[in-house]
C-alpha positions as CSV (number, residue, x, y, z in Angstrom):
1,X,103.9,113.1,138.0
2,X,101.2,115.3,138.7
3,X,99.9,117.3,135.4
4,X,100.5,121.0,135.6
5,X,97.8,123.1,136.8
6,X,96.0,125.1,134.4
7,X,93.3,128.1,133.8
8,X,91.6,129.7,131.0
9,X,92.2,133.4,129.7
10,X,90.3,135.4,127.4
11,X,91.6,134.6,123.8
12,X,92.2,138.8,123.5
13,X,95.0,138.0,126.8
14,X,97.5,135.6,124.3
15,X,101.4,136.6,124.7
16,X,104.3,135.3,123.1
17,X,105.7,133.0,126.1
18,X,102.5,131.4,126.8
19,X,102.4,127.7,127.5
20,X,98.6,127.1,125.9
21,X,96.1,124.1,125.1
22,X,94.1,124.0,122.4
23,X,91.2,121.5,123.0
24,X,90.6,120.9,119.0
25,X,90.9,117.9,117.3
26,X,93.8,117.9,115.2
27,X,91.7,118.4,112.2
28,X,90.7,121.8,113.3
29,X,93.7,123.9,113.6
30,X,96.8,124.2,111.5
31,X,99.3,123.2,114.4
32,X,101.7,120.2,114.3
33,X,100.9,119.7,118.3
34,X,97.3,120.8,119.9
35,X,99.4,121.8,123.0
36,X,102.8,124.2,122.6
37,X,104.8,127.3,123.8
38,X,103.6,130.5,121.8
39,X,107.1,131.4,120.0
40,X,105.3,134.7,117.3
41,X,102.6,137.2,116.9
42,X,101.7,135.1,113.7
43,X,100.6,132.0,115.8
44,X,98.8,134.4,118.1
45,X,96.6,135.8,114.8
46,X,96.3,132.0,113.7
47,X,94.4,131.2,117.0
48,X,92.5,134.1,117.0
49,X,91.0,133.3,114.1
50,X,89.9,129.9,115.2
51,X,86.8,131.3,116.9
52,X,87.1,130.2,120.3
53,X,86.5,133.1,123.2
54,X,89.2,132.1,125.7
55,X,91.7,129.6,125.7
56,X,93.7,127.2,128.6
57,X,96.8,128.5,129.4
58,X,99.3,126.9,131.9
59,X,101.2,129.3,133.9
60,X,103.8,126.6,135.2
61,X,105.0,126.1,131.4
62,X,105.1,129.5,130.2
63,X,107.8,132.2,130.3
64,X,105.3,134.9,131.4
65,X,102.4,135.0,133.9
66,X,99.3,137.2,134.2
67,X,99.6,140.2,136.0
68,X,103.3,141.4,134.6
69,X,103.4,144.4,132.9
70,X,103.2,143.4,129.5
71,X,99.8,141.7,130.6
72,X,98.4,144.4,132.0
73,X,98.2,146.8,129.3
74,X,97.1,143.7,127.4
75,X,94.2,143.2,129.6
76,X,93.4,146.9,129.8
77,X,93.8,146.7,125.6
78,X,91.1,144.1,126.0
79,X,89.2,145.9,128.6
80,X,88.2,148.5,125.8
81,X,87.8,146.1,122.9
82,X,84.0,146.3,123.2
83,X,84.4,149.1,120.9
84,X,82.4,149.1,118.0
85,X,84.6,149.8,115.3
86,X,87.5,147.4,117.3
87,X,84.9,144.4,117.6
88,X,84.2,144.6,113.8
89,X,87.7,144.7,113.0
90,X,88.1,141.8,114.4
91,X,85.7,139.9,113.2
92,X,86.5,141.1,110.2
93,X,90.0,139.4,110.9
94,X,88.7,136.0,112.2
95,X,86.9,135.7,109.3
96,X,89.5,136.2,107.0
97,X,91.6,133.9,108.8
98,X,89.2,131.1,108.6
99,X,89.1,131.4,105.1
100,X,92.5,131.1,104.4
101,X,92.8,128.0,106.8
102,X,89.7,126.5,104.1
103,X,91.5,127.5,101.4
104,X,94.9,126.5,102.4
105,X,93.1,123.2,103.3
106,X,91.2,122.7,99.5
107,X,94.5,123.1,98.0
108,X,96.0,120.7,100.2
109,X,93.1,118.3,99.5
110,X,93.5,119.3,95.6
111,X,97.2,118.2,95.4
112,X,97.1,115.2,97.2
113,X,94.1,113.7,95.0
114,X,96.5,115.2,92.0
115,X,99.5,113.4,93.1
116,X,97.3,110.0,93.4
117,X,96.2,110.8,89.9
118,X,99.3,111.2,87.9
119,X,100.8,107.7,90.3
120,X,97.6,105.9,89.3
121,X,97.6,107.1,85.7
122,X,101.2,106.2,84.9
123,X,100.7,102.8,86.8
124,X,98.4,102.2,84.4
125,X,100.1,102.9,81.4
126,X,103.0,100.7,82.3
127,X,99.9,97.8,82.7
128,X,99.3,98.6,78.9
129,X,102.7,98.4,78.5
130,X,102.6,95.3,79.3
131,X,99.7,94.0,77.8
132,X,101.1,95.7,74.2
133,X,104.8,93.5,75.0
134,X,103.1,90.4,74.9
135,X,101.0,91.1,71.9
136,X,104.2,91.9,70.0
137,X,106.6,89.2,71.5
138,X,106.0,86.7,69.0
139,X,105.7,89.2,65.4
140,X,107.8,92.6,67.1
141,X,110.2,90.9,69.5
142,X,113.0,94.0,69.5
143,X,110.4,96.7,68.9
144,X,108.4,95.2,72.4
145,X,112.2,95.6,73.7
146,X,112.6,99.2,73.4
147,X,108.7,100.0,74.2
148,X,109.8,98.5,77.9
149,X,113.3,99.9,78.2
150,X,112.2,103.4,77.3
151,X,109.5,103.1,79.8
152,X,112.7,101.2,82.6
153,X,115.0,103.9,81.6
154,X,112.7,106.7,82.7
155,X,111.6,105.0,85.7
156,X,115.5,104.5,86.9
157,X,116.4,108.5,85.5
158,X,113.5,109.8,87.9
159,X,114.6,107.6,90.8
160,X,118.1,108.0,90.3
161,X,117.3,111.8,90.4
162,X,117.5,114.5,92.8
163,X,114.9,114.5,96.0
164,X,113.8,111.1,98.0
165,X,111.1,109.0,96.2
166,X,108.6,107.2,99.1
167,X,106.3,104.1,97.6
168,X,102.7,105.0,97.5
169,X,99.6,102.6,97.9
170,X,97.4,103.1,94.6
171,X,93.8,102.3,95.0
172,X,92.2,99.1,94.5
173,X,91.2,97.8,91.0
174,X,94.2,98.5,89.0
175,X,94.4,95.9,86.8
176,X,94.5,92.1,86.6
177,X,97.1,89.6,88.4
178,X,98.7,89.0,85.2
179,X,99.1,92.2,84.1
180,X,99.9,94.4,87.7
181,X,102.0,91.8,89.2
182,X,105.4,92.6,87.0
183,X,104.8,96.3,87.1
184,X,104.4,96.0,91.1
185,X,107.3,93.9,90.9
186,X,109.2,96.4,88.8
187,X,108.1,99.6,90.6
188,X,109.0,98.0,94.2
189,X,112.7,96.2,93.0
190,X,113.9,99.7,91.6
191,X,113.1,101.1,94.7
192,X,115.1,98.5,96.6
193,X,117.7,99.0,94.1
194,X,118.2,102.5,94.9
195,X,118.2,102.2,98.7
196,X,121.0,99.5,97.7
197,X,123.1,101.8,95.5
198,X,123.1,99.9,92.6
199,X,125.2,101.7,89.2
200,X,122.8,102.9,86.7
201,X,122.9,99.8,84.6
202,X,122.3,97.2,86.9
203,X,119.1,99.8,88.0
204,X,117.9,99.1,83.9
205,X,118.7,95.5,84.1
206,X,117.0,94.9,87.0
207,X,113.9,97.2,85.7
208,X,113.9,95.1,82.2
209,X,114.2,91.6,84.7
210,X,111.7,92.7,86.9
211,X,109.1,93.5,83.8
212,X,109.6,91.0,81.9
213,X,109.8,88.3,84.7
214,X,107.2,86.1,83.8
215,X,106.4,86.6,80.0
216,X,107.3,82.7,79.8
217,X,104.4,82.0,81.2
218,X,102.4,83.4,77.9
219,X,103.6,80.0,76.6
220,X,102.3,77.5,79.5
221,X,98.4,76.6,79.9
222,X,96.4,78.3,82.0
223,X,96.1,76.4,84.7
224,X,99.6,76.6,85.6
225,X,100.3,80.0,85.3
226,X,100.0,80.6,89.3
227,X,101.8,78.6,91.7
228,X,99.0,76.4,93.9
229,X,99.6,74.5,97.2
230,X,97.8,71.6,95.4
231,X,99.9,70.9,92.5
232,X,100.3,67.4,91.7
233,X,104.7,67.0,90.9
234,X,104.2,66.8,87.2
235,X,101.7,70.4,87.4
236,X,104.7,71.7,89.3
237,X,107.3,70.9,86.9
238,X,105.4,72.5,84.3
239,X,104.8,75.0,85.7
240,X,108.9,75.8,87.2
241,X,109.5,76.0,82.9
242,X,108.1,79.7,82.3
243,X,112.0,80.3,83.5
244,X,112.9,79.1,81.1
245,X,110.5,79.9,78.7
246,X,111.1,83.6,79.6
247,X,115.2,83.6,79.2
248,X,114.0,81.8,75.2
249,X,111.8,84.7,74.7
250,X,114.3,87.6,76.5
251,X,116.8,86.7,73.8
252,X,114.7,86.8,70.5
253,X,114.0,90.5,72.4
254,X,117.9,90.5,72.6
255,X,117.8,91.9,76.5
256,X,121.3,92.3,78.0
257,X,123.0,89.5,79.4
258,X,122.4,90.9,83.1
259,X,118.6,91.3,82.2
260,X,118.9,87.6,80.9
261,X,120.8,86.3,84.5
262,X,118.2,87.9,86.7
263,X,115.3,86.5,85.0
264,X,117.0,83.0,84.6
265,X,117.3,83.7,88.6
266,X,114.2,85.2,89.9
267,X,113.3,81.6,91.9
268,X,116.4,81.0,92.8
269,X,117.4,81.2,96.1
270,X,120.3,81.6,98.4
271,X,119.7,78.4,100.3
272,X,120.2,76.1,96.9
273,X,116.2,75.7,97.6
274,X,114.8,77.3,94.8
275,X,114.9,76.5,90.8
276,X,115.7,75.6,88.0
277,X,119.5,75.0,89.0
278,X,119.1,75.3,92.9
279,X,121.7,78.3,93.1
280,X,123.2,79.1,96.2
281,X,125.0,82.3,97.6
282,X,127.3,84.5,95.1
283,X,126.1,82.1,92.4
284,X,123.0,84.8,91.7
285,X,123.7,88.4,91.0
286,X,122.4,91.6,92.8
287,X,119.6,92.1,90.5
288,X,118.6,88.5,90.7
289,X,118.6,88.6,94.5
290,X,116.3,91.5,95.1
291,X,114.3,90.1,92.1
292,X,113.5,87.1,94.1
293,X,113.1,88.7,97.3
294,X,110.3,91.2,96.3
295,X,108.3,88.9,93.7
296,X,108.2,86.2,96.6
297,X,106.8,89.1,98.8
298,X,104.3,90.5,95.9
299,X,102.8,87.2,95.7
300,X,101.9,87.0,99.5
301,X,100.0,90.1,99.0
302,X,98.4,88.8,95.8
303,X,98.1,86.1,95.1
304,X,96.6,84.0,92.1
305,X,93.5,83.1,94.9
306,X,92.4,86.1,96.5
307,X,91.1,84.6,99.2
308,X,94.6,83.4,100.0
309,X,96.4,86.7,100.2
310,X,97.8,88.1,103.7
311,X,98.4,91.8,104.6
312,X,101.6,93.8,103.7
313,X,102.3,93.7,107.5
314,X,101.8,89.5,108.0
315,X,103.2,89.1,104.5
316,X,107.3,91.5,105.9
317,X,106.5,89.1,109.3
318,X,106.3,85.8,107.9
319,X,109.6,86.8,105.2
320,X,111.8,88.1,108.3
321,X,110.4,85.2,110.7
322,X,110.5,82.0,108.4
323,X,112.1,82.6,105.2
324,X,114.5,85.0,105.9
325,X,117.3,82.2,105.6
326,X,116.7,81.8,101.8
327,X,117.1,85.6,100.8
328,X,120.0,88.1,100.4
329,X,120.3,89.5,104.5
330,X,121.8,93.0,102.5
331,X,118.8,93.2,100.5
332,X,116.6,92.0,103.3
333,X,117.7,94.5,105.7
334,X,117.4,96.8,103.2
335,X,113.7,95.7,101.8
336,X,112.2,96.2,105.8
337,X,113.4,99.5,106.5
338,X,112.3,100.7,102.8
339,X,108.9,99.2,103.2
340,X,109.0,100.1,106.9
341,X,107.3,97.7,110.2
342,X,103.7,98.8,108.5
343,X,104.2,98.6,104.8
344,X,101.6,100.7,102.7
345,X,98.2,98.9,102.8
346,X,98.8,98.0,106.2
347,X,95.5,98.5,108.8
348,X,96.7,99.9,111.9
349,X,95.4,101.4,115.1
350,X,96.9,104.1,116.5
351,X,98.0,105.5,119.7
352,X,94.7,107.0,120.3
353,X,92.5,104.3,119.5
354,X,91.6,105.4,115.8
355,X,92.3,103.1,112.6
356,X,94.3,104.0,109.6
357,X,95.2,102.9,106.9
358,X,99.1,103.2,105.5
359,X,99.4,104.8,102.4
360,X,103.1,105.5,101.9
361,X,106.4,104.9,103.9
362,X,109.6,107.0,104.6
363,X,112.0,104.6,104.7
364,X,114.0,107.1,107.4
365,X,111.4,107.0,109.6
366,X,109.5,103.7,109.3
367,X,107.6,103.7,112.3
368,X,106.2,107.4,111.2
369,X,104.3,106.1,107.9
370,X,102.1,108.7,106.7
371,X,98.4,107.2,107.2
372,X,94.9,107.4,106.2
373,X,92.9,108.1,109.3
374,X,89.0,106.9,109.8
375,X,87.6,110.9,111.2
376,X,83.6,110.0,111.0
377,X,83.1,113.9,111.1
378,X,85.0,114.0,107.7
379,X,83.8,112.7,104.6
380,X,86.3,110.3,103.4
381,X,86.5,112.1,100.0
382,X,87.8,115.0,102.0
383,X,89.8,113.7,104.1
384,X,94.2,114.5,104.4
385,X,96.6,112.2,104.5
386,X,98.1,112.3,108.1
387,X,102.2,112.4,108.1
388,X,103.1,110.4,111.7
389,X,106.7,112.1,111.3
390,X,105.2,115.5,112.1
391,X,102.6,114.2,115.0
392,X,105.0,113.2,117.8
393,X,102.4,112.5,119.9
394,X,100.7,109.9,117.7
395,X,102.0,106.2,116.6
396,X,100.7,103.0,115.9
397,X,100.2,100.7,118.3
398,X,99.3,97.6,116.2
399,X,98.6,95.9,112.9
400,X,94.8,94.6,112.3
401,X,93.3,92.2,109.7
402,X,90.5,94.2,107.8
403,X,88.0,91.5,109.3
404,X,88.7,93.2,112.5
405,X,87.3,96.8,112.2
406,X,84.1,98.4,112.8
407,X,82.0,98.5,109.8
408,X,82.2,102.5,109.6
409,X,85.9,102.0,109.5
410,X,86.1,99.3,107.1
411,X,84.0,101.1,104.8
412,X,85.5,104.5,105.1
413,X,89.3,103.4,105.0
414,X,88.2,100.2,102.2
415,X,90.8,98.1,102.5
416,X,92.7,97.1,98.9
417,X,92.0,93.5,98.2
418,X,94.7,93.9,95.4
419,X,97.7,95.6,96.7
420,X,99.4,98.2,94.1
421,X,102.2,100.7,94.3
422,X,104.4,103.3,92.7
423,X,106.5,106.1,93.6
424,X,106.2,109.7,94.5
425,X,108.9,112.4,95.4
426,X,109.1,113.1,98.9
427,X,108.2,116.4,100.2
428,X,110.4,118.1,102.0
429,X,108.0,120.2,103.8
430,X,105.4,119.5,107.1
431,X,101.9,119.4,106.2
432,X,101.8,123.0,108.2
433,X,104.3,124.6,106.1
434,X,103.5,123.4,102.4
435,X,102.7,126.2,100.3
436,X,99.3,126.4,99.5
């Protein structure tokens, strides 16, 4: 189909009705679309105060032409704006515009590095959390207990709450594997929890499991802390006891019993192919299912090697494609569309050639993630997040392995070697309508 014609106007000729093209980058202007119908006098002001001197308008998309009498007097209107007094006005105008589109930008910019903050911050204070509960397990067992269910039972109120909570990428560095691995673990299963409906206190049993997953591994050596490809059979036995080594300890912290079955669980499997009692089916409990599901997944992501780990994206693939048979299909089913096709720390291209990297997910729309995008003409410091569900023009069109950017894109996007998350409330606004 043939693209309709189109010509430019003088920016002073704008009418409500007019089928116009902004040719911006998306960056520059406030609009969810660089191409729309005029619908208000406010979006006229708005692109009058972009500085350009004429615009493209295309007369086969738009309610009015040139040359009707409403365009005439506008054209005779302009005609006679070389006025002094008329030409400072609006200058006067434009240049108050631009500044609010700045500031309404900086505050933008201000609460988004805020949000990151306060999800970074409280990520790590559950790390210390952590690192306090195994200090105390031995001398403060019950006092370690109600550190981490005061810390579970706030976690569950605020998800459990009004509004949508999204999981957020953190940035890299957060802590070490021992440490960040249970509270990714936790922040991720309490998520999946909620898209599954589970009551209240299965959310803090699963919270307590998820925390306290691996604390018996305090009491094996070192080198069997971390599951290796390479362990000889008597390494691997040794290392399957931290179960239970962990179900000793959650009972000198007196955890409930449902707390107790989800850790004695959380390498069980539905296939019977996991351990220490090969399990199958309705044998394992809710908790213990999506315990299992999204530790196996954290450890793709990270694990004890590094150089081993595979990207979010590879890591959902290789779950749905080869292991799939061994999980819960509800809480599998319900673990993709949370995370979404391009889970956050994904690297994608887009649609229109540029990379991104995934940052959150909207489990309603999870091929709309919201995305940081490489823009070389924007410092990466200032640069907005860009939501996919309000850019209908713009998807991804594939996942990449951080090997396979451009340097300037690797280096401006920088890839997380160590994968963290938490959660944030959902806005319920587009990026053009939040209130600076």
């Amino acid at each position: 189909m043939n693209e309709a014609p189109s010509e430019f106007i003088d920016i002073q000729q704008l009418q409500i009705g007019m089928f116009i093209e902004l040719e911006l980058g998306w960056m520059s202007h406030p609009f969810p679309k660089g191409s729309f119908k005029i619908s208000s006098e406010k979006q006229i002001e708005v692109i009058r105060g972009l500085g350009l001197k004429r615009i493209r308008y295309v007369p086969g998309k738009s309610d009015i032409a040139l040359g009707s009498p409403v365009a005439e007097v506008l054209e005779s209107t302009a005609a006679g704006s070389s006025e002094t007094g008329e030409a400072e006005a609006e200058r006067a105008q434009a240049e108050a515009e631009e500044l609010r589109l700045r500031k309404q930008r900086s505050d933008l910019l201000s609460a988004q590095q805020r949000d990151m903050a306060v999800c970074e911050r409280r990520f790590g204070e559950a790390i210390r959390q952590y690192k306090l509960t195994v200090e105390q397990l031995n001398s403060k067992p019950r006092a370690a207990m109600e550190q981490c269910l005061g810390m579970v039972n706030t976690f569950v109120g605020e998800l459990l709450g009004d509004g949508e909570s999204v999981i957020r990428l953190l940035s890299d560095g957060m802590g070490d594997k021992a440490s960040m691995h249970p509270v990714n673990v936790t922040i991720v299963s309490l998520l999946l929890g909620k898209s599954l409906g589970l009551p209240l206190s299965d959310m803090v049993d699963l919270g307590m499991a998820a925390f306290l997953h691996d604390i018996g591994k305090t009491q094996l050596p070192d080198r069997v802390r971390w599951l290796e490809e390479n362990f000889s059979s008597a390494e691997y036995k040794l290392y399957q006891e931290h179960v239970g080594q962990g179900v000793t300890l959650g009972r000198r912290m007196e955890l409930t019993a449902g707390a107790l079955q989800a850790i004695a669980q959380h390498h069980e499997l539905i296939d019977g192919s996991g351990f220490p009692a090969h399990l199958k089916g309705d044998s394992l409990s809710m908790p213990a299912k999506i315990l299992a599901l999204v530790n196996r997944y954290e450890n793709l992501c990270n694990p004890g090697r590094p150089t081993a780990a595979i990207t979010p994206h590879e890591a959902l693939s290789l779950i749905f494609a080869q292991l799939k048979t061994r999980f819960d299909s509800v809480a599998l089913s319900a673990f993709i569309r949370m995370m979404g096709v391009y889970p956050p720390g994904s690297i994608v291209q887009l649609v229109d050639e540029r990379f991104a990297l995934v940052v959150s997910v909207n489990s309603s729309r999870p091929l709309k993630p919201r995305v940081l995008v490489h823009e070389p003409c924007v410092s990466k410091h200032e640069a907005l997040i860009l939501d996919l569900e309000y850019e209908p023009t713009i998807g991804i069109r594939r996942s990449l392995k951080s090997a396979s950017l451009p340097k300037a894109a690797l280096e401006y996007l920088a890839p997380r070697q160590r994968i963290c998350y938490f959660f944030e409330k959902l806005s319920d606004l587009p990026p053009d309508e939040v209130t600076p």
